[in-house]
C-alpha positions in Angstrom: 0.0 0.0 0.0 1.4 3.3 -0.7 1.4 5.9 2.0 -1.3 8.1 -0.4 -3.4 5.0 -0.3 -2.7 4.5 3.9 -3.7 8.3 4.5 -7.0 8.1 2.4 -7.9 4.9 3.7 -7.2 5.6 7.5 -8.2 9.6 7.1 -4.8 10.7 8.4 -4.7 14.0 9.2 -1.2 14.9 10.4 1.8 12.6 10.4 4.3 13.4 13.4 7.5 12.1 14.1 9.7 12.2 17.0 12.9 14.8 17.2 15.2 16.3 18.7 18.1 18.6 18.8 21.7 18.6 21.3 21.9 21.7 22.9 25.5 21.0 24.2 26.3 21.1 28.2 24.4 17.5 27.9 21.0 19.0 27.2 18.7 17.8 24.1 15.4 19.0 23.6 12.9 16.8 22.0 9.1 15.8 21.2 7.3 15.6 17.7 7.3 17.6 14.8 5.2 17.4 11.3 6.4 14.7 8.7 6.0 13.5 5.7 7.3 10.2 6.0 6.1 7.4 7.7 7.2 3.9 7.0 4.4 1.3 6.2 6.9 -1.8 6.8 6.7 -0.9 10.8 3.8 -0.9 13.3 2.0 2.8 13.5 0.4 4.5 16.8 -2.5 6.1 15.1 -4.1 8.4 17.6 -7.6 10.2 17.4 -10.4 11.3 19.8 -11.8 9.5 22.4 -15.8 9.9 22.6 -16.2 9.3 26.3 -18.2 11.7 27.9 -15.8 11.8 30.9 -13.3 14.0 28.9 -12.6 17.4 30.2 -14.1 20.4 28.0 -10.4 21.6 27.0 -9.4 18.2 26.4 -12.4 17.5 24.0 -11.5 20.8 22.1 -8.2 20.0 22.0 -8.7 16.4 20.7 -10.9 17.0 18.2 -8.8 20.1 16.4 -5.9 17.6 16.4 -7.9 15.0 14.2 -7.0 11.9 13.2 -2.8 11.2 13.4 -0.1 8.6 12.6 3.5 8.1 13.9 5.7 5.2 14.0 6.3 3.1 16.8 10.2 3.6 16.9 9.3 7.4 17.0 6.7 6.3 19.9 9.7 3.8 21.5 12.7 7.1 21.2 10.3 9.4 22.7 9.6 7.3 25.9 13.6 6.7 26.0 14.2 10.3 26.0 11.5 11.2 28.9 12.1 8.6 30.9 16.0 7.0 30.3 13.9 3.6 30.6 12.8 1.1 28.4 9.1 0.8 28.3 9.6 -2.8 30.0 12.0 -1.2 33.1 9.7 1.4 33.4 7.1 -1.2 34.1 9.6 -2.7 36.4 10.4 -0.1 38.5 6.4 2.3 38.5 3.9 -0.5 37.8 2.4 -0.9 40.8 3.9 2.1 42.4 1.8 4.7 40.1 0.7 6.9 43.5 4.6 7.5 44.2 5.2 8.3 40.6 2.6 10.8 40.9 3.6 12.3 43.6 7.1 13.3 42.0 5.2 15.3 39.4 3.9 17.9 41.1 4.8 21.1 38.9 2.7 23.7 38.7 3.0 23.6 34.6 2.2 20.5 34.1 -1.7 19.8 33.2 -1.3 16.3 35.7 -1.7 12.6 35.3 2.3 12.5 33.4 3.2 10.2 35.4 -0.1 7.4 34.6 0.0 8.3 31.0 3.8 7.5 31.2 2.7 3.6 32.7 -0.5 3.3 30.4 1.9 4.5 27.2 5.2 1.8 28.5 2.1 -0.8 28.4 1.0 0.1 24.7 4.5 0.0 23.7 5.4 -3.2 25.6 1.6 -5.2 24.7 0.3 -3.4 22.1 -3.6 -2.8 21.7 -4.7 0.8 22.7 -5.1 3.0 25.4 -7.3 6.1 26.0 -5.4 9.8 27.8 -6.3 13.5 27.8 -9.1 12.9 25.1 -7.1 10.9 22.6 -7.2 6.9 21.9 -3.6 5.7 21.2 -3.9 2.4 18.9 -1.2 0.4 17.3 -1.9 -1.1 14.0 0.3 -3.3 11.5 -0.3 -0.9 8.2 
């Protein structure tokens, strides 16, 4: 299937892939950034909105204005490395089970809360596949 064909059919409506940039003095910023290249020979975590009625107003908007997008799972597998310096399956390891003290060490002001149990539910999806559902969004991963 061409990636045309996988964007019709699946009604993709931004691809994202994971980046990032050295800063020097051992600092690297990174997250996601538009693409236009996604490889069809690898599993894909398409996400797209919930339609739970238990999702916050702002989350809702926010979902729904995002639409319908597609990233590889190595981009999915280098972003968790980079927040957490785990593997998905270590993570597991050391915070499954222990998702109130993991929590608890998130506590900033700036952040909109719950980092720490979308961290555990997103080292699942990596590690078992299927989906999960945070901040609005459902998080699949399918074999294009």
């Amino acid at each position: 299937m061409s990636l045309e064909s996988f964007i019709k059919k699946n009604k993709i409506n931004n691809i994202y892939s994971y980046h990032q940039n050295d800063l020097g003095d051992n600092k690297v910023e990174y997250g996601w950034k538009n693409s236009d290249d996604l490889n069809l020979d690898e599993p894909i975590v398409l996400t797209y909105q919930s339609k739970s009625k238990k999702i916050s107003d702002e989350d809702l908007r926010w979902s729904e204005s995002e639409g319908k997008n597609a990233a590889n799972l190595s981009c999915y597998l280098n972003y968790f490395f980079a927040s957490t310096k785990m593997s998905p399956e270590d993570f597991l390891d050391k915070w499954g089970g222990n998702e109130n003290e993991l929590t608890k060490l998130n506590t900033s002001a700036d952040t909109r809360g719950g980092e720490g149990l979308f961290m555990i539910d997103l080292a699942r999806l990596l590690v078992n596949g299927g989906k999960m559902v945070r901040y609005g969004r459902i998080f699949k991963i399918i074999n294009s």
